[in-house]
N, C-alpha and C positions, 0 to 999 in steps of 0.2 A: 604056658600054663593056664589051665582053666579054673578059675574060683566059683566054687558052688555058695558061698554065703559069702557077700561084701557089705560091708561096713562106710557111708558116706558120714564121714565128719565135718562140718562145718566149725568152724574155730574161731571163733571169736576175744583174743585174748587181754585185748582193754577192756570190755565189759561195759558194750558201746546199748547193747541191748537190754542190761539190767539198771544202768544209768538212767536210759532215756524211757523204759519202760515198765520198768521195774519185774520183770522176768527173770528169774534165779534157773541159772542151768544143773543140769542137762538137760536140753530137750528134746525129747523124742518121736518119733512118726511123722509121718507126712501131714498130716492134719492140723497137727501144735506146730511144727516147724513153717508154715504155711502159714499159720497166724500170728505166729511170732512174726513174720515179714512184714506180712500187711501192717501190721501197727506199727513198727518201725517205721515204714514209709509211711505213716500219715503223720508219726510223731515228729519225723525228720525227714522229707524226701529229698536231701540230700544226705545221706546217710549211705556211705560205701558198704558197710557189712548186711543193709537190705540185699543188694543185687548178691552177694556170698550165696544168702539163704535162699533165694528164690536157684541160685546156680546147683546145691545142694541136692533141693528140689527135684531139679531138670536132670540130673546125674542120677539119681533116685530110678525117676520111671524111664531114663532110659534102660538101664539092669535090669527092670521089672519087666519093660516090654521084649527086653531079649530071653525070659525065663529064670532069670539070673535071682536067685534070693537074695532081696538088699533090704536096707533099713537106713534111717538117714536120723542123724542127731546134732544135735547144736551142742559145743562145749563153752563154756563162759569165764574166760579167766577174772580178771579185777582189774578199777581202774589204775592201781598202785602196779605197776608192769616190772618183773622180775620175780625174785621169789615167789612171791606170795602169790603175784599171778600164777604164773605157771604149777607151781602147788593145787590150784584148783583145778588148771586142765586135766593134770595127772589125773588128779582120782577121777575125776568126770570120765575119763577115756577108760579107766581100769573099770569103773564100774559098768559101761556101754560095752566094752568088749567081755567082761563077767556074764552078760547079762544076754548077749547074741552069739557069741560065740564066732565070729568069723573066720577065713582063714585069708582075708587080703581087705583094706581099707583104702581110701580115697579121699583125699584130704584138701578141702574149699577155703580158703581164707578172702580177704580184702583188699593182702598188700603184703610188701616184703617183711614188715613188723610180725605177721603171723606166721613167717619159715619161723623164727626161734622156735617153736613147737615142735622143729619137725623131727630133730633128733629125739626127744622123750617119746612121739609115736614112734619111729622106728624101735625103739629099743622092744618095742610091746610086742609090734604088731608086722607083716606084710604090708610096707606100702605098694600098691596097684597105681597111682596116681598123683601128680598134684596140681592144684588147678587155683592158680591166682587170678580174681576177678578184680579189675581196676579199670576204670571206665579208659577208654581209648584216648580220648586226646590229654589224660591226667595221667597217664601211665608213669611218661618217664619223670613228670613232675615230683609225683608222688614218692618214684623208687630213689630222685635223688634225694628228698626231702631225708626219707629212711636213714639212707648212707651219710647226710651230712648228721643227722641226729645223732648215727651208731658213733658218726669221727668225735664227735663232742660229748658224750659221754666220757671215750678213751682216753680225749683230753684232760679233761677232769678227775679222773681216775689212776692215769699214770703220770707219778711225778715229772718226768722228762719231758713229756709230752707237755704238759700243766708249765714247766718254765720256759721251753721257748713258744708256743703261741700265746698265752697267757700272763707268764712274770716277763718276756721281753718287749711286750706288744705295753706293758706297764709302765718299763723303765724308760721307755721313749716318748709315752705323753709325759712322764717327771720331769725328766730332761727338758725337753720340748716347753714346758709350763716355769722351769726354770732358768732359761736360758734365752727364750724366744728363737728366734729366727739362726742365731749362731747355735742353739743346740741341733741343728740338725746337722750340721758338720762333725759335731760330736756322735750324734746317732750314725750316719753312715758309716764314721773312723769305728764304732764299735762292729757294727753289723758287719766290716771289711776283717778286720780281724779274726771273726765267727769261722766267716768262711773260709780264712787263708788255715784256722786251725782243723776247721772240716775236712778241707782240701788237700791240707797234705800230712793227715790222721795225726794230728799232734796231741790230741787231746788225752791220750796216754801218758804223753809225758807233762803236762798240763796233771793231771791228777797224781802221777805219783810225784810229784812236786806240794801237788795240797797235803796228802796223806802223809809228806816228809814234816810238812811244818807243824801239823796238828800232832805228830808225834810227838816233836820237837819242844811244844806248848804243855802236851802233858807232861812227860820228863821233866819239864823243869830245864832242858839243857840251853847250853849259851848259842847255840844253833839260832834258838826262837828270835832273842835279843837281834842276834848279827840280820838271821833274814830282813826281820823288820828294817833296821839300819841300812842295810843293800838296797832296799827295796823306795825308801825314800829319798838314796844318793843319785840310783839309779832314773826316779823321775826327775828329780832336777838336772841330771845331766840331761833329759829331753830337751826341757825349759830354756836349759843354758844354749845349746844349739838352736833351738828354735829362735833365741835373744839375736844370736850369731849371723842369723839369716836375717832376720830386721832388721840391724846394724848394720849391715850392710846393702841393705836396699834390693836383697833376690828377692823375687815373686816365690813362693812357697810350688806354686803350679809350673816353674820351668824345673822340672824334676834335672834334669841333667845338670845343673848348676847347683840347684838347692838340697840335693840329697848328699854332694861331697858334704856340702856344708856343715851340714845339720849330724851328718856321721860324726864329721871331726870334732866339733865343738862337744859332742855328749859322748863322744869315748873315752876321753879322761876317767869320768865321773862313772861311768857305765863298769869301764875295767878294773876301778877302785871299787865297785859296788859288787864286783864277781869274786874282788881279793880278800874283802871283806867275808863276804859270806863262807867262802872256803875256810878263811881262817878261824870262824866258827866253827865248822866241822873238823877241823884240826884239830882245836883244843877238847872237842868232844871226844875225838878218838883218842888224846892223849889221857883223858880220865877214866874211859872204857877201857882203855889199853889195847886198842886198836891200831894198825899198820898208820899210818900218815904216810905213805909213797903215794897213792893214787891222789891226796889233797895239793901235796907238794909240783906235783906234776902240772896237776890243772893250774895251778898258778902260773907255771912257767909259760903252758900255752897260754895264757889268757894274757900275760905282758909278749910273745912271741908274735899273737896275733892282734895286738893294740899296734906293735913296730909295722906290718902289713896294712894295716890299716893307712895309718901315718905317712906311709911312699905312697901306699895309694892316688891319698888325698894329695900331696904336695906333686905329684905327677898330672892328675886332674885340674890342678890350678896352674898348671907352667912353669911350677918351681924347680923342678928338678926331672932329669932328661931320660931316659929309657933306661939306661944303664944302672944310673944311681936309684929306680925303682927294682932294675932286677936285682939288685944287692942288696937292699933293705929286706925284700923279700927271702934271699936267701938267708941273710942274718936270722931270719926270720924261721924260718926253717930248720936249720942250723943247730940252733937254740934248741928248740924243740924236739929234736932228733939226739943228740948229745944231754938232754935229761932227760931221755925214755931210755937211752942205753945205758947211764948212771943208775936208775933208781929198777929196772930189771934187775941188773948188777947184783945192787943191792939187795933187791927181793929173790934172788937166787942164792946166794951167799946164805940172809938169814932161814929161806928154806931148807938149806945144806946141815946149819947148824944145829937147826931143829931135830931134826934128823938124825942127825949123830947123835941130840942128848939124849934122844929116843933110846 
């Protein structure tokens, strides 16, 4: 396609030229646009959006030497960058294209900070070209400078983003200034955790677990109460295992020894903190007048699977021999299979009955 009237825009959209020279755009012709350069360069001759203008320029009279009707303009945003800039380029560009009338533009800038422009010209106009001038050995400098700028705004802007580079990069110098040289044990045990929940997508069930308790907290129900209560049984059954492995003189770091350990000593307190908390939801469902078969169940698994635990553990220590692990386990199972068949049972019975009162 051949353009008979183009349009060179230079863009200047931090308002590097009104700053440093006090020049208010738009500026027009080769003549003004030519002297708007030159003063920039003696104002600042290191100043990237000199070489812009003079590129403008050069894009100028090459359309001119080929026959081509061209025109060549500076637009000048503000140093305040977003709105309000970009607000100024608009009109500048509405008023430059009102005023020539082209039917294809070409558009100069300094650096990757002046592409945001580039969608408000398209919407106007025919881009023909774009042409970013950045001096050679500052290029890639420059363009990562850009991209870590744009990362750090997004940071800032989006909460998610703002808590882990930002609030967790925080809670680890606290830690770290609270604990000295032992919080960073603690920092890695958290940051291992991050990713074990990253890793195998738990964090679904991480928040509908939050969204249960803040429920729970407005309500008013006895849910709130028990989480809480669970939720403190449950670390010190950590503690009490972790006393367990002291006590007896394992290294924390022979995991194969010190992980039976450290299970058995805090699953008392861990299975009483899960039977707890169910039995909150129980009594909640008993005043809602909710089914209780799904809380009564989870109970069962949760003493079914403390018995697995337990052969486990006493099989890992030499207490007891292949056999008396495979029958714990099956008790274990057992249990748990014989109330899922009772409370089915039972949920099909009073489905039946319903039914019929129907």
């Amino acid at each position: 396609m051949e353009y008979k009237r183009v349009l060179v825009i230079c863009i200047d959209r931090d308002a590097d030229v009104t700053t440093k020279i006090g020049e208010e755009g738009p500026i027009y012709g080769k003549e003004s646009v030519l002297s708007v350069a030159t003063r920039l360069g003696l104002a600042d001759p290191i100043e990237t959006d000199t070489n812009a203008l003079f590129e403008s320029i050069r894009i100028y009279d090459k359309y001119k030497n080929e026959g081509v009707s061209s025109e060549v303009v500076a637009v000048l945003g503000d140093p305040e960058l977003g709105l309000k800039s970009d607000t100024k380029l608009s009109h500048q560009i509405d008023e430059a294209i009102k005023k020539y009338r082209p039917d294809g533009a070409v558009l100069v800038s300094d650096g990757a900070e002046d592409d945001h422009i580039l969608p408000i010209v398209e919407s106007r106009i025919k881009i023909i070209s774009v042409r970013r001038v950045i001096v050679k050995q500052n290029e890639k400098l420059e363009s990562t400078y850009y991209l870590l700028q744009d990362f750090l705004k997004d940071i800032v802007k989006d909460p998610k983003l703002a808590r882990l580079f930002i609030g967790a990069p925080g809670v680890a110098a606290v830690l770290y200034m609270l604990l000295g040289e032992n919080g960073w044990r603690l920092i890695v045990g958290i940051v291992g955790v991050f990713l074990l929940i990253k890793g195998f997508s738990l964090e679904n069930l991480f928040e509908k677990g939050t969204k249960e308790l803040r429920a729970s907290f407005a309500t008013g129900r006895i849910s709130f109460f028990t989480y809480g209560v669970s939720l403190l049984i449950a670390i010190l059954g950590i503690v009490v295992g972790y006393e367990k492995l002291s006590n007896l003189g394992v290294p924390i770091s022979n995991l194969p020894n010190s992980a039976p350990i450290i299970i058995n000593g805090s699953s008392n307190l861990i299975a009483l903190a899960a039977i707890i908390a169910l039995i909150g939801k129980s009594i909640d469902a008993i005043l809602e007048k909710e089914s209780l078969l799904k809380y009564v169940l989870l109970v069962v698994f949760v003493i079914a699977f403390r018995i697995i635990i337990e052969g486990i553990y006493l099989f890992l220590i030499g207490d007891i021999t292949y056999l008396y692990l495979t029958l714990m386990i099956i008790v274990g199972l057992v249990v748990s299979f014989i109330s899922l068949i009772i409370i089915r049972s039972a949920w099909k019975n009073k489905t039946g009955n319903n039914l019929n009162s129907d």
